[in-house]
C-alpha positions in Angstrom: 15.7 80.7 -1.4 14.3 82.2 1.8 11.6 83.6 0.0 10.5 80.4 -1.9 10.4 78.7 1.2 8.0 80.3 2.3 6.2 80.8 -1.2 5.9 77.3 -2.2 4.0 75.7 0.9 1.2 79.0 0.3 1.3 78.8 -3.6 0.8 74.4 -2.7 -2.3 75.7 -0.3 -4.2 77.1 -3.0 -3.2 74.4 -5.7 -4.6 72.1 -3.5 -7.5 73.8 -2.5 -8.6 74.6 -6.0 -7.3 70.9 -7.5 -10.0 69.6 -4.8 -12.8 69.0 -7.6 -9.9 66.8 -9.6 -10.3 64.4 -6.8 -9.4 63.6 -3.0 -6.0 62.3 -4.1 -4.8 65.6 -5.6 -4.7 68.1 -2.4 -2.8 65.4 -0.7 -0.4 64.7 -3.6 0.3 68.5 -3.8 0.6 68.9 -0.3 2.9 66.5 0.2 5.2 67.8 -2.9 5.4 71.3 -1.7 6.4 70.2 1.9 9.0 67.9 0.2 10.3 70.5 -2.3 11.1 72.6 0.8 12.6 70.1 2.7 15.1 69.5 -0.2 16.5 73.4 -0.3 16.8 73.2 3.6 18.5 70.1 3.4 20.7 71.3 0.2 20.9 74.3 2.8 22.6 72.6 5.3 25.0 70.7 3.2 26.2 74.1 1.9 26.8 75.7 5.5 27.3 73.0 7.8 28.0 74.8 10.5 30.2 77.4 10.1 29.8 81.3 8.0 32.5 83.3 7.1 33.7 85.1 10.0 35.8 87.5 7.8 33.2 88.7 5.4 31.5 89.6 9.5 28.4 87.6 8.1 26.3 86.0 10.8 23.6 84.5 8.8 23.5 81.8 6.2 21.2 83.4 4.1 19.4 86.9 4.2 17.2 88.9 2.2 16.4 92.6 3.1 14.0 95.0 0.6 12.0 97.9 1.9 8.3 97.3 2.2 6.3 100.3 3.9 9.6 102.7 4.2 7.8 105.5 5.5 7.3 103.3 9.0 10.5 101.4 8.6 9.0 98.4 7.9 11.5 95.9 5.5 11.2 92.5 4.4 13.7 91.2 6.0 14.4 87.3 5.9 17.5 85.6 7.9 18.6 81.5 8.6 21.3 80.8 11.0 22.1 77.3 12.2 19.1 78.0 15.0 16.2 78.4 12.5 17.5 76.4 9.7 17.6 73.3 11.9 14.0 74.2 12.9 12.7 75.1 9.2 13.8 71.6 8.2 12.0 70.1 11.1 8.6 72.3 9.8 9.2 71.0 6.7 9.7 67.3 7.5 6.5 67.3 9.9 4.5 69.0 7.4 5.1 65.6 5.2 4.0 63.7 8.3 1.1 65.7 9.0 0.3 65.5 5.5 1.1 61.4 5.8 -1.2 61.4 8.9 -4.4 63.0 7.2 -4.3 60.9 4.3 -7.1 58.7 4.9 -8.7 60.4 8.4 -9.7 63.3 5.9 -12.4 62.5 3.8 -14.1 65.9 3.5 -13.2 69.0 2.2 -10.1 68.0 1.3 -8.5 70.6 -0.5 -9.3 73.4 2.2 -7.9 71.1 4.9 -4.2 70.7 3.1 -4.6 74.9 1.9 -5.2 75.4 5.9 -2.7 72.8 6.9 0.1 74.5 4.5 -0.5 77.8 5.0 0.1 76.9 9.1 3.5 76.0 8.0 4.5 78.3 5.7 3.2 81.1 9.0 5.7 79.1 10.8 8.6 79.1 8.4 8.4 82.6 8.2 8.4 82.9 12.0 11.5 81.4 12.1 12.9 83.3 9.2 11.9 86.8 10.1 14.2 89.7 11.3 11.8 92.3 11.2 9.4 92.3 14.2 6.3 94.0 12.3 7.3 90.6 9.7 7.5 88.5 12.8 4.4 89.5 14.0 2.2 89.3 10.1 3.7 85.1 10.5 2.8 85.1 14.0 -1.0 85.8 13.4 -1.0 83.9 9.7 0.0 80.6 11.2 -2.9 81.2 13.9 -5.9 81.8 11.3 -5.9 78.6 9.4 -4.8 75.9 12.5 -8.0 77.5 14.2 -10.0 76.2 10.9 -7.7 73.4 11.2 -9.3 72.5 14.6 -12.8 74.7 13.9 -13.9 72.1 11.1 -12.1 68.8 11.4 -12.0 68.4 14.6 -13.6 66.2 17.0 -16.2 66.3 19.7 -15.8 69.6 21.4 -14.0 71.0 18.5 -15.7 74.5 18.4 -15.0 74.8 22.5 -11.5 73.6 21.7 -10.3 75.9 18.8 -12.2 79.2 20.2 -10.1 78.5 23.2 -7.2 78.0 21.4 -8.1 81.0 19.5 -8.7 83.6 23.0 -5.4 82.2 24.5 -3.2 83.1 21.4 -4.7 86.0 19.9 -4.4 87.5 23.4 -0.7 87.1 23.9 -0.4 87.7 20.1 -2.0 91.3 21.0 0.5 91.6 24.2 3.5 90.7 21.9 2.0 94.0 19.4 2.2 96.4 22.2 5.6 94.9 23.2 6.6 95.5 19.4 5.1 99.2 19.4 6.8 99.8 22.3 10.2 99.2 21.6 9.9 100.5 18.0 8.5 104.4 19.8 11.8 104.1 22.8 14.0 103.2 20.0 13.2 105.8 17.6 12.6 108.8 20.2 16.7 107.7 21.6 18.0 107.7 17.9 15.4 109.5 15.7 15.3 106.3 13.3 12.0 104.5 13.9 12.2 100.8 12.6 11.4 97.2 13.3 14.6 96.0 12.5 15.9 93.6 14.7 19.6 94.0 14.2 18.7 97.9 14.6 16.9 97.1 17.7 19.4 95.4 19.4 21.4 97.0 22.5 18.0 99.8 22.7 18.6 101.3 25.8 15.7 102.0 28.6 15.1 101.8 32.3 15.1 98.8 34.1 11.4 99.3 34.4 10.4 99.4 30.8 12.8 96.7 29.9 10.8 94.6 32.0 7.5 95.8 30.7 8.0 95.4 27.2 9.9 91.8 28.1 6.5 90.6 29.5 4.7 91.6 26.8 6.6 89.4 24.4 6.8 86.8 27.0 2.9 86.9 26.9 2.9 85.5 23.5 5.5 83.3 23.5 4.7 81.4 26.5 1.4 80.5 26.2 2.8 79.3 23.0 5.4 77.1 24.9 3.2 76.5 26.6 4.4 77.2 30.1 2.3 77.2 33.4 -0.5 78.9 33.8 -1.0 79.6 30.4 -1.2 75.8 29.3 -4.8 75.7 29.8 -5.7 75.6 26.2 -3.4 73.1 25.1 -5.2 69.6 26.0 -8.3 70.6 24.7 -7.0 71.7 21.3 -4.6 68.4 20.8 -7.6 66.1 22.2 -9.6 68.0 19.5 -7.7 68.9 16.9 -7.5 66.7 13.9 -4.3 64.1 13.9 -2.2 66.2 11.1 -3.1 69.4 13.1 -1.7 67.7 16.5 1.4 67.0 14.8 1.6 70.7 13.5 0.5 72.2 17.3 2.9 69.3 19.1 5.7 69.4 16.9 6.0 72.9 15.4 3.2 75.6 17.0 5.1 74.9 20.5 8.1 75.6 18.8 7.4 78.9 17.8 7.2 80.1 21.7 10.5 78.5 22.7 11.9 80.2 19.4 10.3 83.8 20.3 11.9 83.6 24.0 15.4 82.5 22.5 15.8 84.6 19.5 13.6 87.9 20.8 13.0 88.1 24.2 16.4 87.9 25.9 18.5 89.6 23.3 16.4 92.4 23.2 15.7 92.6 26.7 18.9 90.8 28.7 18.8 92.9 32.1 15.4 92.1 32.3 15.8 88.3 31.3 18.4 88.2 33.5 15.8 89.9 36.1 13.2 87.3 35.7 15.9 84.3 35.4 15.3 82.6 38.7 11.5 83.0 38.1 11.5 81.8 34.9 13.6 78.9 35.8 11.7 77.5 38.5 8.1 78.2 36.2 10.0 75.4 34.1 10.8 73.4 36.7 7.2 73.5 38.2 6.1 72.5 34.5 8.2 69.9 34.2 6.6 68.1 37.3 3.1 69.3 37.1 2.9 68.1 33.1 4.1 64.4 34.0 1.9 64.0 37.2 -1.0 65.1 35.2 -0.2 62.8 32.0 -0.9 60.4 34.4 -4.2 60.5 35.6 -5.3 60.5 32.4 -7.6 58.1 30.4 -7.9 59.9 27.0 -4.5 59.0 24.8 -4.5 62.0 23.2 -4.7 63.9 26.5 -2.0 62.2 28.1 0.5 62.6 25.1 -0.9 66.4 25.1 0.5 66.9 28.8 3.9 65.4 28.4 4.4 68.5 26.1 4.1 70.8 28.8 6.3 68.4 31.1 9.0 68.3 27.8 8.7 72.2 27.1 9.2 72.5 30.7 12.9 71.5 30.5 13.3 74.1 27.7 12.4 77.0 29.4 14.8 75.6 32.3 17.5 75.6 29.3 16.8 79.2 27.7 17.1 80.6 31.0 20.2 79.2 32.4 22.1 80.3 29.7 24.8 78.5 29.2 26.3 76.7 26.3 25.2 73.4 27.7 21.6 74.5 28.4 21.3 76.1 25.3 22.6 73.3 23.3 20.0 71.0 24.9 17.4 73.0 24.3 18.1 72.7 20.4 17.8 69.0 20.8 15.3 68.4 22.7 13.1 71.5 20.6 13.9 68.5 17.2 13.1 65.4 19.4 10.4 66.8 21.3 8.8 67.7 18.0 9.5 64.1 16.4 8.5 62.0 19.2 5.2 63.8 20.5 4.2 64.2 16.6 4.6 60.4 16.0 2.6 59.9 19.2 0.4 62.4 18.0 0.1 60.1 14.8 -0.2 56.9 16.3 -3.2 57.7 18.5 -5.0 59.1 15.6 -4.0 56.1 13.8 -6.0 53.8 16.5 -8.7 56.0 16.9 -9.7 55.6 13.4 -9.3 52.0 13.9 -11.2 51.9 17.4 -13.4 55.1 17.3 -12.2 55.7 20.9 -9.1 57.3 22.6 -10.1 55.8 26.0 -7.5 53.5 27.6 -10.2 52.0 29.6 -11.2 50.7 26.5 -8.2 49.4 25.1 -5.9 46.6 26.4 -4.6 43.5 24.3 -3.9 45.2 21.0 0.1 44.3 21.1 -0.8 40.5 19.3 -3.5 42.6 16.9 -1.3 45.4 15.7 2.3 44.4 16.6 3.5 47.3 14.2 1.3 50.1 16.1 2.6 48.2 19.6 6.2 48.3 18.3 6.1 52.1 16.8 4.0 52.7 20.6 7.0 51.7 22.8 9.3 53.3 21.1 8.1 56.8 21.0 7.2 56.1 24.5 10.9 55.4 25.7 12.0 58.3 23.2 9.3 60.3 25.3 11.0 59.2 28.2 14.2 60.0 28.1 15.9 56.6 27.5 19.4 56.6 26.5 20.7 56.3 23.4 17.5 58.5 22.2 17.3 62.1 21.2 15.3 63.0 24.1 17.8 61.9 26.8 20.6 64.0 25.0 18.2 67.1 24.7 17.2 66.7 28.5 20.7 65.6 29.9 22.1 68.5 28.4 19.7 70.9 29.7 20.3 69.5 33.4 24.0 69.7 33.1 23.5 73.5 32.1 20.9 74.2 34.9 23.6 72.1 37.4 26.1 75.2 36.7 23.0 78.1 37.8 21.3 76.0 40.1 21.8 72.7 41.9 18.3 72.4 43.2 16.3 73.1 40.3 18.5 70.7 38.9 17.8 68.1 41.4 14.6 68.7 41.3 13.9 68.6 37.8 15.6 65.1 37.2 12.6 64.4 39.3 10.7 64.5 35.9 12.6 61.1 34.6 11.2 59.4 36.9 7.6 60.4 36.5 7.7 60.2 32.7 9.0 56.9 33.4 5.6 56.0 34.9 3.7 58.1 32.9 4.8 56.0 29.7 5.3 52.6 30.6 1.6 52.9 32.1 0.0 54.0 29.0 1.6 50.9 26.4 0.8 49.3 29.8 -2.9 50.1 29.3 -3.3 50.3 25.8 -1.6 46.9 24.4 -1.6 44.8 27.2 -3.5 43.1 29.1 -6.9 41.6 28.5 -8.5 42.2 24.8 -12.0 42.5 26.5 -13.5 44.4 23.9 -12.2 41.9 21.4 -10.3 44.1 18.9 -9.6 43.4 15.9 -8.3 46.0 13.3 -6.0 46.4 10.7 -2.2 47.1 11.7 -0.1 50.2 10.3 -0.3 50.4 6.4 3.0 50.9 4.5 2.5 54.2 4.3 2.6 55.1 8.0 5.1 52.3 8.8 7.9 54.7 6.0 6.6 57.1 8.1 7.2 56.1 11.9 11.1 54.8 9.9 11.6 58.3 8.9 10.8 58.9 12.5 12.6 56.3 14.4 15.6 57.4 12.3 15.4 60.6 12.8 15.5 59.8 16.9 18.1 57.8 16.9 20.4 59.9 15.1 19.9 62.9 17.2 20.3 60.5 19.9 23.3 58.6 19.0 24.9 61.3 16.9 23.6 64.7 17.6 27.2 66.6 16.5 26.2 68.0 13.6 22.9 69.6 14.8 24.7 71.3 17.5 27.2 71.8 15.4 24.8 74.0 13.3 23.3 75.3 15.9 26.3 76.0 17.5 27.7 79.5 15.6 23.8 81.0 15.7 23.7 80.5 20.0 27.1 81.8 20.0 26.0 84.7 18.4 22.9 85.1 20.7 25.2 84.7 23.3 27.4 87.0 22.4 25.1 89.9 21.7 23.7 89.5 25.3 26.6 89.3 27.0 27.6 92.6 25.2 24.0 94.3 26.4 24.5 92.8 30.0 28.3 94.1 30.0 27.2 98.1 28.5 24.7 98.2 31.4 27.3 97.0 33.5 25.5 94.3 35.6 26.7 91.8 37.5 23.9 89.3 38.8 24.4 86.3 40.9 23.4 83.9 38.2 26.2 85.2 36.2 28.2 85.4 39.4 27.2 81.4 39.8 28.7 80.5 36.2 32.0 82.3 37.4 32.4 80.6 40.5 
């Protein structure tokens, strides 16, 4: 099963791309049935392992796969799903449909090569989350980059050749960081034990000085958090979501982002937890410092998809705060708000590039008065934007709550502090369904609301908000055995190097 989830969204790629000449209607069809094929073994999946594995057969994954591929340099293929990534693979597979959803009338050219590029981004980024070997990790890492820089490249909008080379620099160069992370820790490893692999389960509890821990740490954090993205390597974020086309914003908002919070929590810290623990307080307050500096700057913006771009480096703010206070609680919130984050900035995402089709601008200055025109857009608006944030009641608040009670155990002033970003989303939000639907209708609008198509779409959505927001048990019930597992395996590490820090010190207390 691991394997075909991966398979079918590439094998769907090239069945769309060469069914293009059948007609525009074909790509999108396939698209969409591959994405939704996928999302039917995750969700069959989950209904199998709920939450739990069996303990007694000392499993720790759902699933797993494991065949050799280039022996001779350790290199397997080796495929894993916990409750961590198989909560995240459903979520790839549920906003590839609405990505597929939101191109289906925006895309009028080259059709098939936009729905091969969109689903081979997604099947890169299902096999991110499934990989265990870090040679595998790394092949997904740089497959998913390839075709959302095409993605952006030849859809996109004004400055889209600016934007996506950008995008391209920023990634590729934490993408080659990550590589000599990877080499790194593959040459100490197999000089301390004569076995050279990229195993991750072999990798685990690799012992080295405090010095090159931290080295090799930083070089995977290069990667993932420009990914995240985390400050000061957001800088190619706002131009790549202002540019990219609306499907491939939903894929970078919702998914892409994903991949860096993922990296930190699966790679990072349990193969490096002195060093993690090293950088903790640094780390932390980067998040916090995000958090702020991603509202404030939503706000003085007049480009929609700008301002929606921004809150995802306020939102990914409060999960770096969450993966490194590391403690149930944070961790727990991180999951959530990882799902709702995704949901609710990729139906902004889709909403936005639902009214610039309709108003060939994204310029609030512009707008005003188009609540009475498009109710159903003004509805779907206000929702997403009290999702976004942090009303109660709505995914995002657990997600965000859960992270600050975490953080309140490690730090009470970063925690303080950080609650400071309610209030500026607050303003942030109310003041762009302030400036886009009402007011004044000076430019005289008048467009066609949602179709049927994207209203099943925002449903799915809404749905999907409010259930992680009024009932988020069985996600962190999922989630729960893989973060114990994390857990467990760096407090192990931390304990064999027998350190004592005051973070950990903190929890005690």
């Amino acid at each position: 099963m691991l394997v075909w989830l991966i398979l079918i969204p590439l094998v769907g790629g090239v069945l769309a791309w060469l069914f293009d000449r059948a007609g525009n209607r074909w790509p999108r069809w396939i698209s969409l049935f591959a994405f939704g094929i996928d999302l039917a073994l995750v969700l069959l999946l989950w209904v199998e392992h709920p939450g739990e594995v069996d303990l007694t057969a000392n499993r720790a994954w759902f699933a797993e796969i494991q065949v050799p591929w280039i022996s001779s340099m350790g290199i397997t293929i080796h495929l894993a799903i916990d409750g961590i990534s198989l909560l995240l693979v459903m979520l790839s597979c549920f906003l590839g449909i609405m990505a597929t959803i939101a191109s289906w009338t925006e895309i009028r050219e080259r059709v098939g090569l936009f729905h091969f590029n969109l689903t081979w981004t997604v099947a890169g980024i299902i096999g991110v989350f499934l990989s265990l070997d870090l040679f595998l990790f790394y092949f997904f890492w740089e497959l998913m980059l390839i075709p959302m820089y095409f993605l952006i490249a030849l859809w996109g909008h004004e400055n889209r050749s600016y934007a996506s080379v950008k995008f391209f620099l920023f990634t590729q160069v934490g993408g080659l960081a990550m590589l000599l992370g990877i080499l790194g820790i593959y040459f100490v490893h197999g000089r301390q034990t004569g076995i050279y692999t990229f195993d991750y389960s072999e990798l685990l509890g690799t012992r080295m000085s405090p010095n090159t821990a931290l080295l090799l740490m930083l070089s995977f954090l290069a990667a993932f958090l420009v990914k995240l993205p985390a400050l000061p390597f957001h800088a190619w974020l706002p131009d790549a979501h202002t540019e990219a086309p609306t499907g491939g914003s939903v894929i970078l908002a919702g998914l892409l982002l994903k991949t860096g919070a993922y990296g930190i929590l699966r790679f990072a810290v349990p193969l490096f937890p002195g060093a993690a623990l090293q950088i903790a307080p640094w780390a932390m307050m980067v998040g916090v410092i995000g958090i702020l500096y991603g509202a404030v700057l939503a706000f003085a913006q007049t480009d929609l998809k700008r301002l929606v771009a921004y809150t995802s480096v306020s939102h990914m703010g409060f999960v770096l705060l969450g993966i490194f206070a590391w403690n149930e609680l944070a961790l727990q919130g991180v999951i959530i708000q990882m799902l709702c984050h995704g949901i609710s900035a990729g139906a902004l995402f889709m909403l936005v590039g639902s009214l610039q089709e309709r108003l060939r601008t994204r310029d609030t200055r512009r707008m005003g008065g188009l609540w009475p025109v498009a109710p159903r857009t003004g509805g779907a608006m206000l929702f997403f934007a009290l999702a976004s944030l942090g009303l109660p009641g709505m995914g995002n608040f657990v997600g965000e709550f859960l992270v600050l009670l975490g953080t309140y155990r490690v730090s009470i002033l970063l925690t303080v502090i950080a609650a400071g970003g309610f209030i500026v989303s607050t303003v942030y939000a109310l003041w762009m369904i302030q400036r886009a639907l009402y007011g004044p209708n000076e430019e005289g609008w008048r467009i066609p609301d949602l179709s049927m198509r994207e209203v099943g779409a925002m449903t799915a959505m809404v749905l999907a908000i409010l259930w992680l927001g009024l009932y988020p048990r069985p996600f962190i019930h999922t989630a729960g055995h893989g973060l114990d597992q994390i857990q467990k395996i760096v407090r192990q590490a931390r304990a064999d190097r027998t350190i004592m820090p005051p973070i950990e010190s903190a929890r005690v207390r």
